[in-house]
py3Dmol code that shows the C-alpha trace and the ligand (Angstrom):
import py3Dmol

protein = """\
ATOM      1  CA  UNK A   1     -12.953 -11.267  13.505  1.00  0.00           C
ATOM      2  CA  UNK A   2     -11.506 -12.907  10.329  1.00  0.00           C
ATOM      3  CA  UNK A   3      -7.841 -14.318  10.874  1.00  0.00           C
ATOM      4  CA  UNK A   4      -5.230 -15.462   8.597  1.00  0.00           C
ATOM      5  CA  UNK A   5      -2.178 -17.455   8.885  1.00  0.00           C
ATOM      6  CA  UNK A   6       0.727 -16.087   7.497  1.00  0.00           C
ATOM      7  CA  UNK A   7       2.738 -18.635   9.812  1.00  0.00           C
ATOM      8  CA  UNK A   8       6.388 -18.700   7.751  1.00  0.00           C
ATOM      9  CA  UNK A   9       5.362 -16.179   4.943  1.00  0.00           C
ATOM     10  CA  UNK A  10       7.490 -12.509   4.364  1.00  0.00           C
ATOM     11  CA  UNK A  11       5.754  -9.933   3.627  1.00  0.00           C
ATOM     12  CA  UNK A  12       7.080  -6.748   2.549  1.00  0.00           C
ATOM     13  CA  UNK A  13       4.867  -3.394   3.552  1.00  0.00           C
ATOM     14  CA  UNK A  14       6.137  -0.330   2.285  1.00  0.00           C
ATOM     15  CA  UNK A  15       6.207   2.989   3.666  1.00  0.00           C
ATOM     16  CA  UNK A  16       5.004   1.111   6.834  1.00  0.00           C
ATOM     17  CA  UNK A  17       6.218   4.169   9.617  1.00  0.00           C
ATOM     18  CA  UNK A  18       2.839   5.208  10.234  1.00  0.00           C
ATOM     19  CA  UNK A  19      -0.762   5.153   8.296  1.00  0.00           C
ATOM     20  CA  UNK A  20      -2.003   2.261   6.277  1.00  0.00           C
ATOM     21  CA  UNK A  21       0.906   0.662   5.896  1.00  0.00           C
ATOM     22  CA  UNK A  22       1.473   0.494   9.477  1.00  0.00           C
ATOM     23  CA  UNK A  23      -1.508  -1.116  10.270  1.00  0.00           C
ATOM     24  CA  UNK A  24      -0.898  -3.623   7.829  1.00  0.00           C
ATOM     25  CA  UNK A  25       2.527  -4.243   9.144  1.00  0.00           C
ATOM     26  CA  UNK A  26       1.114  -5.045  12.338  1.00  0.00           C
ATOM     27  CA  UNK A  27      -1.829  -6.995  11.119  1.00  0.00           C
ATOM     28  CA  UNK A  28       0.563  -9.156   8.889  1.00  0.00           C
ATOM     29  CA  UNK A  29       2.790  -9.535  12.244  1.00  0.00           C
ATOM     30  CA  UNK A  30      -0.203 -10.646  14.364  1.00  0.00           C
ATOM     31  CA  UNK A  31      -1.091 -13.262  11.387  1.00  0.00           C
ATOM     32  CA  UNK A  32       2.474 -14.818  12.393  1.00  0.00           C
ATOM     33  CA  UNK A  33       4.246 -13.132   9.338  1.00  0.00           C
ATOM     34  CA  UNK A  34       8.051 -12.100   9.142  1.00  0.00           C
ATOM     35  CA  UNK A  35       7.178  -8.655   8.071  1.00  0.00           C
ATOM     36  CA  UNK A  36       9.836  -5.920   6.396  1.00  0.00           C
ATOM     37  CA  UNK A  37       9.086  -2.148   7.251  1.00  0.00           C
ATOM     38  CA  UNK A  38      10.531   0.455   5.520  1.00  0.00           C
ATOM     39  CA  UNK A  39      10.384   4.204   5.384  1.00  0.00           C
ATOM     40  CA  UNK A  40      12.320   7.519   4.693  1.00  0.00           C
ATOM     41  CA  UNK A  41      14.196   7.740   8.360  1.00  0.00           C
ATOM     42  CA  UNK A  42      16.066   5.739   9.885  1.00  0.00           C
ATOM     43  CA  UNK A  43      14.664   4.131  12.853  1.00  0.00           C
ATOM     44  CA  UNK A  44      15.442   3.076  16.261  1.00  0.00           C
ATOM     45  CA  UNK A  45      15.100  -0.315  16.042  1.00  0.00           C
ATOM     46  CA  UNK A  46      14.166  -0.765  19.531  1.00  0.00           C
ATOM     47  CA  UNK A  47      11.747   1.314  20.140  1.00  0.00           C
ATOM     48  CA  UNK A  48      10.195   0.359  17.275  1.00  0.00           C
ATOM     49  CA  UNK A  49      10.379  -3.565  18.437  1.00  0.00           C
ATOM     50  CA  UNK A  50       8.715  -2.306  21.829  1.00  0.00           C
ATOM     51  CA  UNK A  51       6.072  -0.354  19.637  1.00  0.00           C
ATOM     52  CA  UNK A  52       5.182  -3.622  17.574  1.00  0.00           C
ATOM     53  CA  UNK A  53       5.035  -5.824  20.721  1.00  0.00           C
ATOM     54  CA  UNK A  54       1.721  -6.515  20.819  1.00  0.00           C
ATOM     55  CA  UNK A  55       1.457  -7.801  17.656  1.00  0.00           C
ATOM     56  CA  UNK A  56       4.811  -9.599  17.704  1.00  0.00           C
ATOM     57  CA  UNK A  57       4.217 -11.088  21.042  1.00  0.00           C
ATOM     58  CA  UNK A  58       8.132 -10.584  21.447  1.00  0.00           C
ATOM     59  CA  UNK A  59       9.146 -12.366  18.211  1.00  0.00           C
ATOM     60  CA  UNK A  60      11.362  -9.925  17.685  1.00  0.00           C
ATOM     61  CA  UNK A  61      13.339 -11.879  14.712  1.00  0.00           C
ATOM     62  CA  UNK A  62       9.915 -11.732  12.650  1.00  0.00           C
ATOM     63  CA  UNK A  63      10.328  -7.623  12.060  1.00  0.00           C
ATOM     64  CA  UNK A  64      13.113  -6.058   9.763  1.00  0.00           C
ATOM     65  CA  UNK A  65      13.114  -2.352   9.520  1.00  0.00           C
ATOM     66  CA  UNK A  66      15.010  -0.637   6.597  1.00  0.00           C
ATOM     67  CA  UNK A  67      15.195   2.418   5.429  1.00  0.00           C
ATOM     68  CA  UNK A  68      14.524   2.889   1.851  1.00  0.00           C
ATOM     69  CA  UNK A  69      13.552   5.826  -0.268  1.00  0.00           C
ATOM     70  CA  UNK A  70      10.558   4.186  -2.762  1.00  0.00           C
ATOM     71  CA  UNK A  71      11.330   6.984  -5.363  1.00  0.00           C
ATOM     72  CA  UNK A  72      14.933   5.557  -5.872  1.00  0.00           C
ATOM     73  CA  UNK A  73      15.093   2.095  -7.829  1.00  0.00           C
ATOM     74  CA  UNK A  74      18.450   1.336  -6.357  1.00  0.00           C
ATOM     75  CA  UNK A  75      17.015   2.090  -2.954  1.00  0.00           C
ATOM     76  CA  UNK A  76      14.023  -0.154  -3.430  1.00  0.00           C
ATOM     77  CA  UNK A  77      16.244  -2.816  -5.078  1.00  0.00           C
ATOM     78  CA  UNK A  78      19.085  -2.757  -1.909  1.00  0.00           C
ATOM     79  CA  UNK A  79      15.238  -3.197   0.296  1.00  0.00           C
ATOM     80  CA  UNK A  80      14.000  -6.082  -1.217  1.00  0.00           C
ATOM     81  CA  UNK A  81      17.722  -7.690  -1.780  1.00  0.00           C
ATOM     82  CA  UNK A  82      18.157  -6.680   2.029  1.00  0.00           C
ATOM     83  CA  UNK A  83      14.691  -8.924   3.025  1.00  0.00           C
ATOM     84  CA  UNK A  84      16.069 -11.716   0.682  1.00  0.00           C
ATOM     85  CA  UNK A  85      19.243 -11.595   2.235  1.00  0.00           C
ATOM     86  CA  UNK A  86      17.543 -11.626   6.325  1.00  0.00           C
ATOM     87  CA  UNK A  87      14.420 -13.956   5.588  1.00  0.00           C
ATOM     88  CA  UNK A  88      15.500 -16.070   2.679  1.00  0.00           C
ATOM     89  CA  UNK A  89      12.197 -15.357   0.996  1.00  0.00           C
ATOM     90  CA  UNK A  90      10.098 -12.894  -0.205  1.00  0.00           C
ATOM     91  CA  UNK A  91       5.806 -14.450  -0.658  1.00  0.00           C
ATOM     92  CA  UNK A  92       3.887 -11.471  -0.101  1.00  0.00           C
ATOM     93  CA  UNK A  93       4.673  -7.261  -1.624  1.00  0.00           C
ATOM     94  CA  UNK A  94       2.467  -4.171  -0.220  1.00  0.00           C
ATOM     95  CA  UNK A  95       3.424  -1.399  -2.274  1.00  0.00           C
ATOM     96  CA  UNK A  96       1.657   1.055  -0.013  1.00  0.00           C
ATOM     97  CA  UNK A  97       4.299   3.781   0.247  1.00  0.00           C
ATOM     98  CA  UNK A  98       3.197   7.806  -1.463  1.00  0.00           C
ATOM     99  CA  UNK A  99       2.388  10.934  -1.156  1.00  0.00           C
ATOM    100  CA  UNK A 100      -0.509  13.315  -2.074  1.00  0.00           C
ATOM    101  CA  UNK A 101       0.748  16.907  -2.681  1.00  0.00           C
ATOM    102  CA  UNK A 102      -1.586  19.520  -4.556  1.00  0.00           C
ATOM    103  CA  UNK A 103      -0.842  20.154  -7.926  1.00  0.00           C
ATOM    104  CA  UNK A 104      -3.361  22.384  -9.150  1.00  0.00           C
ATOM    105  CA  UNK A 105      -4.524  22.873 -12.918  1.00  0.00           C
ATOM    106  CA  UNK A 106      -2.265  24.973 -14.482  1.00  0.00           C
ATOM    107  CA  UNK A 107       0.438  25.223 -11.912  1.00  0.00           C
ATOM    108  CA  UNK A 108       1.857  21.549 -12.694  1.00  0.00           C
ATOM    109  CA  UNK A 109       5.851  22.269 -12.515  1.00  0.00           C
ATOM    110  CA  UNK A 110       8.470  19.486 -14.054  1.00  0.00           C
ATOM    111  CA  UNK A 111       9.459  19.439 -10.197  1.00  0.00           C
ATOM    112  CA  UNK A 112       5.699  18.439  -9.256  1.00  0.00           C
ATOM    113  CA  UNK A 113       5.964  15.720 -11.775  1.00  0.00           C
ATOM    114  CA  UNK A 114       8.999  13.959 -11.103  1.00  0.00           C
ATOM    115  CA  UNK A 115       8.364  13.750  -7.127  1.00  0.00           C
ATOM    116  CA  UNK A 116       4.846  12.229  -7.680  1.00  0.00           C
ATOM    117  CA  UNK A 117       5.704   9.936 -10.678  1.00  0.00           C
ATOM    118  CA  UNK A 118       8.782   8.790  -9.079  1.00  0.00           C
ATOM    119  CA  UNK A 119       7.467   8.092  -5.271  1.00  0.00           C
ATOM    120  CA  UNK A 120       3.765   7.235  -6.333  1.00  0.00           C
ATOM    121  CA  UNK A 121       4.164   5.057  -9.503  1.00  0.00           C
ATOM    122  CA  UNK A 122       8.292   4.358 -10.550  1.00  0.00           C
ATOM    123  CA  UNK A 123       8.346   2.890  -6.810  1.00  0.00           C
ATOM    124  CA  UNK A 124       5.758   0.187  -7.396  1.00  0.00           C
ATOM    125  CA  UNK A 125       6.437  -0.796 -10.784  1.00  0.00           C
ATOM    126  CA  UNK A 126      10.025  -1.248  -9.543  1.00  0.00           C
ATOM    127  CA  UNK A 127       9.402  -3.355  -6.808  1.00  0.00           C
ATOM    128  CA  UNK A 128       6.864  -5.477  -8.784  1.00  0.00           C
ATOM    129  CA  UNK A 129       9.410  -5.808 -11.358  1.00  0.00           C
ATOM    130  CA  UNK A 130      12.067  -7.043  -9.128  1.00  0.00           C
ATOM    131  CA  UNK A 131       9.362  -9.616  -7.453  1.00  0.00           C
ATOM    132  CA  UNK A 132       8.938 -10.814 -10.866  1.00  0.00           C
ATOM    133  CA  UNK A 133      12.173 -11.226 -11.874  1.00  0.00           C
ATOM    134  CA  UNK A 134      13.211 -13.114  -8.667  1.00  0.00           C
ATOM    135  CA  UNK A 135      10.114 -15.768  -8.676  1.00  0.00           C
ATOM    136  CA  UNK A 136      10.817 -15.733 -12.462  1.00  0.00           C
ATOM    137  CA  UNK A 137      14.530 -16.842 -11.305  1.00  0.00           C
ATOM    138  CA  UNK A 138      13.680 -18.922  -7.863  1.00  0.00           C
ATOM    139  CA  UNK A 139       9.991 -19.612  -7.832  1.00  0.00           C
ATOM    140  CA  UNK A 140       7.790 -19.475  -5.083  1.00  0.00           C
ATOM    141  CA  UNK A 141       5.860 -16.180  -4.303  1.00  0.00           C
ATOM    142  CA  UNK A 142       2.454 -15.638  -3.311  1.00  0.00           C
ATOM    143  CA  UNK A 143       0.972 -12.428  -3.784  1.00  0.00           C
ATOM    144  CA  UNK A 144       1.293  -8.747  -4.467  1.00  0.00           C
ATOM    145  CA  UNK A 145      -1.342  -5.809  -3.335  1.00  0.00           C
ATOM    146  CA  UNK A 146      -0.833  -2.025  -4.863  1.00  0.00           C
ATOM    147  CA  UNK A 147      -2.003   0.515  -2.686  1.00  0.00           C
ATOM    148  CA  UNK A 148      -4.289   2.443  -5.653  1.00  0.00           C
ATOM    149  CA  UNK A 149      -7.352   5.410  -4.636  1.00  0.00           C
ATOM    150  CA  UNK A 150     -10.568   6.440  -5.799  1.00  0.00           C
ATOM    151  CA  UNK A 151      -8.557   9.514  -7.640  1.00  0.00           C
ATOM    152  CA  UNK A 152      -7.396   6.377  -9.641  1.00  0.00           C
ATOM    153  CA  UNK A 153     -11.031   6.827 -11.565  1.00  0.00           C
ATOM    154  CA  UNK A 154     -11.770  10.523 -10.169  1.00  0.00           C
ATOM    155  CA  UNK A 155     -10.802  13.415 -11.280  1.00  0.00           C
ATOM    156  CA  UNK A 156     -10.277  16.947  -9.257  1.00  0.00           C
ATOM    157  CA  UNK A 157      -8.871  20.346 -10.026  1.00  0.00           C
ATOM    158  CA  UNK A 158      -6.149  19.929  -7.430  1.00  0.00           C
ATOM    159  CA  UNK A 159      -4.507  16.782  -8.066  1.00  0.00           C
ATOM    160  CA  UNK A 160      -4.183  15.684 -12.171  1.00  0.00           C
ATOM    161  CA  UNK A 161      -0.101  14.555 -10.981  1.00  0.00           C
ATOM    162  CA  UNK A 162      -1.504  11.992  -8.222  1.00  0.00           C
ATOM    163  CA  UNK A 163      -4.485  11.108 -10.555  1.00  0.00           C
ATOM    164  CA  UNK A 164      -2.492  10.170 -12.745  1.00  0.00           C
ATOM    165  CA  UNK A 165      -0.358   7.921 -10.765  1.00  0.00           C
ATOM    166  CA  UNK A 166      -2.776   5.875  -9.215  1.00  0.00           C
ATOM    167  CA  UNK A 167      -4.519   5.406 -12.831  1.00  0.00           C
ATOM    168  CA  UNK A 168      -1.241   4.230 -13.358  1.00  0.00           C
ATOM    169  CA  UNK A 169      -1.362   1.964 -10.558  1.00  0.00           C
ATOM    170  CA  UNK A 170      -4.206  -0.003 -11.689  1.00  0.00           C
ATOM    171  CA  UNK A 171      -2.893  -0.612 -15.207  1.00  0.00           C
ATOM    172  CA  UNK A 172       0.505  -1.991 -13.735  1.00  0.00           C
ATOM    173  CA  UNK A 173      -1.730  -4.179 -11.536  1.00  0.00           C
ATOM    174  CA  UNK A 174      -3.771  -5.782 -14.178  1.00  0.00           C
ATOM    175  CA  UNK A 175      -0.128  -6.215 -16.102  1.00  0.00           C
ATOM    176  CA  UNK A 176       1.439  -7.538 -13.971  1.00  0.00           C
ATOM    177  CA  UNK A 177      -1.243  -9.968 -12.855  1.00  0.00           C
ATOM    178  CA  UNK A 178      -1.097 -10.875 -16.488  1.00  0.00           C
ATOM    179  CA  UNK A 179       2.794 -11.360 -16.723  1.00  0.00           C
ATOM    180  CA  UNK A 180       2.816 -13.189 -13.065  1.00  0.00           C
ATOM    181  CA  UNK A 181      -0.610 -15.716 -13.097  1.00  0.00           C
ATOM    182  CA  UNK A 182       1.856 -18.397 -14.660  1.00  0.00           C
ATOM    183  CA  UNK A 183       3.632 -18.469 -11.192  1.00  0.00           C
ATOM    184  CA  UNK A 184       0.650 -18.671  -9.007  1.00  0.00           C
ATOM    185  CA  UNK A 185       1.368 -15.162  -8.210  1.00  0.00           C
ATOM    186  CA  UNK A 186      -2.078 -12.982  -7.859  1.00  0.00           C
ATOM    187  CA  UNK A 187      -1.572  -9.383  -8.077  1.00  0.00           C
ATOM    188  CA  UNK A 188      -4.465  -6.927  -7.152  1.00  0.00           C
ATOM    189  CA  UNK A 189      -4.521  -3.288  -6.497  1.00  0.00           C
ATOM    190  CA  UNK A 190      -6.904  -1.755  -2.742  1.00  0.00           C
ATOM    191  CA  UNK A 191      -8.029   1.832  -3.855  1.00  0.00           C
ATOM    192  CA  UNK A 192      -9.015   3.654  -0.898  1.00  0.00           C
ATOM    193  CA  UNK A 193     -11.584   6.279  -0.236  1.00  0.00           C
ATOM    194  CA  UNK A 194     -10.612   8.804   2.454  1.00  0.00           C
ATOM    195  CA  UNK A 195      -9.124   7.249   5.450  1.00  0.00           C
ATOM    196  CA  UNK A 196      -7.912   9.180   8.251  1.00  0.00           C
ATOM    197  CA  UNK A 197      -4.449   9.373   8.374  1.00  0.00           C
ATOM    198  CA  UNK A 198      -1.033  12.018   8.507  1.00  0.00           C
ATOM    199  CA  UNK A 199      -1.439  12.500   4.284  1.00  0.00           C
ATOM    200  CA  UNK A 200      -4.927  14.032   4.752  1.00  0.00           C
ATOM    201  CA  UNK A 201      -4.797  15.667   8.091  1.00  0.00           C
ATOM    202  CA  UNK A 202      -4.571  18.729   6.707  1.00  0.00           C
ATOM    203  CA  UNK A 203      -7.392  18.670   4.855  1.00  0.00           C
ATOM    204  CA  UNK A 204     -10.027  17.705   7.138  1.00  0.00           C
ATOM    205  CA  UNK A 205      -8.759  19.081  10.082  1.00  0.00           C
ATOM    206  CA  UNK A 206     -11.578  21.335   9.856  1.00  0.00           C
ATOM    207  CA  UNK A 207     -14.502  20.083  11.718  1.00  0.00           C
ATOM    208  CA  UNK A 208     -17.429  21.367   9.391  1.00  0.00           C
ATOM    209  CA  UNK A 209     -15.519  19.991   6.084  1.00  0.00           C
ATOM    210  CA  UNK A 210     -15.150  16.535   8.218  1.00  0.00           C
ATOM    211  CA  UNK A 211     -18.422  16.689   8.354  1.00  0.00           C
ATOM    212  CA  UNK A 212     -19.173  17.772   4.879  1.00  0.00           C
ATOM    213  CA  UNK A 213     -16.543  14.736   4.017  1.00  0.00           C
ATOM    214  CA  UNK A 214     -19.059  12.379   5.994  1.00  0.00           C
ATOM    215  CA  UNK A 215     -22.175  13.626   5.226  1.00  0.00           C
ATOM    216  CA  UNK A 216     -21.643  13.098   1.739  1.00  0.00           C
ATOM    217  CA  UNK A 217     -20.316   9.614   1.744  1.00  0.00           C
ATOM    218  CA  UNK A 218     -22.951   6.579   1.386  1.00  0.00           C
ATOM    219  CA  UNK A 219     -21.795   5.041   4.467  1.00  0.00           C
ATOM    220  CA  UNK A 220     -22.050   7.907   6.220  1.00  0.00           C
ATOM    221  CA  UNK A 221     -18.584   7.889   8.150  1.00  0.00           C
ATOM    222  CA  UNK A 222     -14.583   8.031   6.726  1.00  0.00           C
ATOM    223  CA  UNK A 223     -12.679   5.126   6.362  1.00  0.00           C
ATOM    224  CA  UNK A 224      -9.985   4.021   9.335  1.00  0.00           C
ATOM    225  CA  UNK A 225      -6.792   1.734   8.368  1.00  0.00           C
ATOM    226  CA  UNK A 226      -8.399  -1.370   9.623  1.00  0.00           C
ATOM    227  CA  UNK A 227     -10.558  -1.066   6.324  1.00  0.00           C
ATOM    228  CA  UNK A 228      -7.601  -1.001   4.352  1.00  0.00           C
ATOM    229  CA  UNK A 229      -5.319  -3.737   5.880  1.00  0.00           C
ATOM    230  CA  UNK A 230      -8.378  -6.005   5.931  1.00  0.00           C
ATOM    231  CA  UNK A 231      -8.671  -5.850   2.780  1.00  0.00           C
ATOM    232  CA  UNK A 232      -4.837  -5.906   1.268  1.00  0.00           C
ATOM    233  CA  UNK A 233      -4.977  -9.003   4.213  1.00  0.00           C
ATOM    234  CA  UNK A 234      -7.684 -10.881   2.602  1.00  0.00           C
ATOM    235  CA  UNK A 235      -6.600 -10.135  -1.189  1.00  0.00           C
ATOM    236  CA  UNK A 236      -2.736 -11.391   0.268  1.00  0.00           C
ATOM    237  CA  UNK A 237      -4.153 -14.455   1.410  1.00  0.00           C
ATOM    238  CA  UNK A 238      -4.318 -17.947   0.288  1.00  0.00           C
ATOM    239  CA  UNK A 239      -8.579 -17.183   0.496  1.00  0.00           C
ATOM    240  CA  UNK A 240      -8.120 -15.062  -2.452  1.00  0.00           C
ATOM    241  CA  UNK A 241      -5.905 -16.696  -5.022  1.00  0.00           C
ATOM    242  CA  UNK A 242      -8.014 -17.024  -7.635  1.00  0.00           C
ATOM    243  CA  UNK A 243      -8.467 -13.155  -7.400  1.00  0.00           C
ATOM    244  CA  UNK A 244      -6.142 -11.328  -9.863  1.00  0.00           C
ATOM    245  CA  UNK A 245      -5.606  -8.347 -11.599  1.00  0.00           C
ATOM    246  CA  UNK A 246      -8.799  -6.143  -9.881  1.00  0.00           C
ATOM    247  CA  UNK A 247      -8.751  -3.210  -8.171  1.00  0.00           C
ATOM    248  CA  UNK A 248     -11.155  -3.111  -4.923  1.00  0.00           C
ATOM    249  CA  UNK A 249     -12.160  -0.200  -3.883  1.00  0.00           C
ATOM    250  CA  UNK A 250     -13.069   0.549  -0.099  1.00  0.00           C
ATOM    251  CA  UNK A 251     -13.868   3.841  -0.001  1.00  0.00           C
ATOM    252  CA  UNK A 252     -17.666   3.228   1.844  1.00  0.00           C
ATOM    253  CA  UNK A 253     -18.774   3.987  -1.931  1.00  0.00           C
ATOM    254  CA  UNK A 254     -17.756   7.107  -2.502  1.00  0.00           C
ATOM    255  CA  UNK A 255     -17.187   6.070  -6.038  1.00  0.00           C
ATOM    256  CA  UNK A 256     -21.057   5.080  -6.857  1.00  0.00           C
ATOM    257  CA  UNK A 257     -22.236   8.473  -6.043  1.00  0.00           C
ATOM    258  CA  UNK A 258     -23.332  10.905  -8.869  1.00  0.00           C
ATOM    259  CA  UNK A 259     -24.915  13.246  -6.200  1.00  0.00           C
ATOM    260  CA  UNK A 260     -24.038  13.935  -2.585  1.00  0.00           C
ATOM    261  CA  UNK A 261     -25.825  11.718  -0.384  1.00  0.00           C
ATOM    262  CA  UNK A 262     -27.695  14.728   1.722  1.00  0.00           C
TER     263      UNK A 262
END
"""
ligand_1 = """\
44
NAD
P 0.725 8.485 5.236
O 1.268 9.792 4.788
O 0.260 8.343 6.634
O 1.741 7.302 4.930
C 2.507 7.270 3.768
C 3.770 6.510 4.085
O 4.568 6.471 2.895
C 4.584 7.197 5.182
O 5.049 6.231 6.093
C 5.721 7.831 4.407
O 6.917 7.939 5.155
C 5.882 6.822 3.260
N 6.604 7.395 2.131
C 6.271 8.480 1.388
N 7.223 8.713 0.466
C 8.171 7.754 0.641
C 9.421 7.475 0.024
N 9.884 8.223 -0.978
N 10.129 6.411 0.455
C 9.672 5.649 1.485
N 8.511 5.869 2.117
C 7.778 6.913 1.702
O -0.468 8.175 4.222
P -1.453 6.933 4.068
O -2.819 7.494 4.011
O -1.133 5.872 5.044
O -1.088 6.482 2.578
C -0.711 5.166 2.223
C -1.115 4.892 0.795
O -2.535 4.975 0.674
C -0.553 5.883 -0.226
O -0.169 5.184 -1.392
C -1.736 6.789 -0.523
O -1.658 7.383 -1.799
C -2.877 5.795 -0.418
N -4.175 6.407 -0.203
C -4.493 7.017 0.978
C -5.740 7.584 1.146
C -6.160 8.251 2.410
O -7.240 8.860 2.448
N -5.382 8.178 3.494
C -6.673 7.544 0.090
C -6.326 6.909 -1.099
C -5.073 6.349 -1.235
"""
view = py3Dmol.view(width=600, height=400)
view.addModel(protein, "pdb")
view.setStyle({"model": 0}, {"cartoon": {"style": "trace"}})
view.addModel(ligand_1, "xyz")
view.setStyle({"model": 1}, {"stick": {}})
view.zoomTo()
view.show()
């Protein structure tokens, strides 16, 4: 097993109440991270402290839950002023947080657009804006990861809206790696394949598409969140600085297939 130190480091993870950016939260916390959690809901802070035990290994003070709604600047904004305020610094940004809604060709509605642009794309430029304008102002920061997806290069029937976004994604990675390298700040977008979680559960519920899904990946198998958080881990680390602007894509290569692989 690989491990980091984040000893001393914040790290913001957004949309962190379940699925990748949960496990990230909680690998971040086991690296000896503070680590800021947000979601839609409020949360019971508690429960959630008990939840994150064994990664905190009851150091409670390292975990800050806030709500925030990623589609709203001022919401991200009050979030990241918020972590500021509680941790008095800000080195590491997951912007992990979106949604995946089907928004087939020829039924795109204005509605359709403005819930994907705003929660899939407006909510990470925003927050990589603000990052850069406070190391701009205060220095110091360390890294930021943008949670991308294959669709970022793909293209399907169902989804030109979230396509879209995460194309978007990439480009506001490499420009912002551009507009940040003179602080020392790398910034790098994961792309995921299909990793089981609540946003495709639907899906694949069906056992003989899961194993369509499988069959037809090279490696055989869909991706878990460990695969993800390893990797937004690694390209958040000080291993990795001299990585910046790329998008990585762990998706067990669904994206160098021309042809199914049975
Ligand atoms: P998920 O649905 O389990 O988690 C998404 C999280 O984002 C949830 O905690 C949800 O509450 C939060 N969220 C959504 N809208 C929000 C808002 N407006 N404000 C605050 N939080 C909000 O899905 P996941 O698979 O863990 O997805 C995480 C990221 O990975 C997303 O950006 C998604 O597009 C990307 N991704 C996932 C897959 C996959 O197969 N699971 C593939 C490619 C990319």
């Amino acid at each position: 097993m690989v491990s980091y130190d984040f000893s001393g480091k914040t790290v913001v993870v957004t949309g962190s109440a379940r699925g990748i950016g949960r496990r990230c939260a909680e690998k971040f916390l086991e690296a000896g991270a503070n680590v800021a959690l947000c979601g839609h809901s409020p949360r019971d802070i508690d429960a959630l402290l008990k939840e994150l035990e064994p990664f905190t290994h009851g150091e409670h003070e390292r975990v800050m839950y806030e709500t925030c709604d990623v589609a709203s600047m001022e919401s991200i904004n009050a979030f990241l002023e918020a972590v500021v305020e509680r941790f008095d610094a800000l080195d590491v940004l997951v912007n992990n947080a979106g949604i995946w809604e089907a928004t087939p060709v020829g039924e795109v509605t204005e509605d359709m657009w403005q819930r994907n642009i705003d929660t899939n794309l407006k909510s990470q430029l925003f927050a990589c804006d603000w990052f850069a304008k406070y190391h701009k102002e205060n220095g110091g920061g360390q890294s930021i990861v943008n949670i991308s997806s294959v669709s970022s290069i793909l293209t399907g029937p169902n989804t030109p809206l979230y396509n879209l976004c995460k194309a978007g994604t990439n480009s506001l990675t490499r420009t912002y790696a551009h507009g940040l390298g003179e602080l020392g700040i790398n910034v790098n977008a994961v792309a995921p394949g299909s990793i089981a979680t609540d946003i495709n559960k639907a899906t694949y519920s069906d056992p003989s598409a899961e194993k369509a899904m499988c069959d037809s990946l090279v490696m055989g198998r869909r991706g878990v969140t460990d695969d993800i958080a390893n990797a937004v881990l690694f390209l958040t680390s000080e291993e990795s600085n001299y990585i910046t602007g790329q998008v990585i894509f762990v998706d067990g290569g669904w994206t160098l297939q021309q042809a199914p692989r049975k």
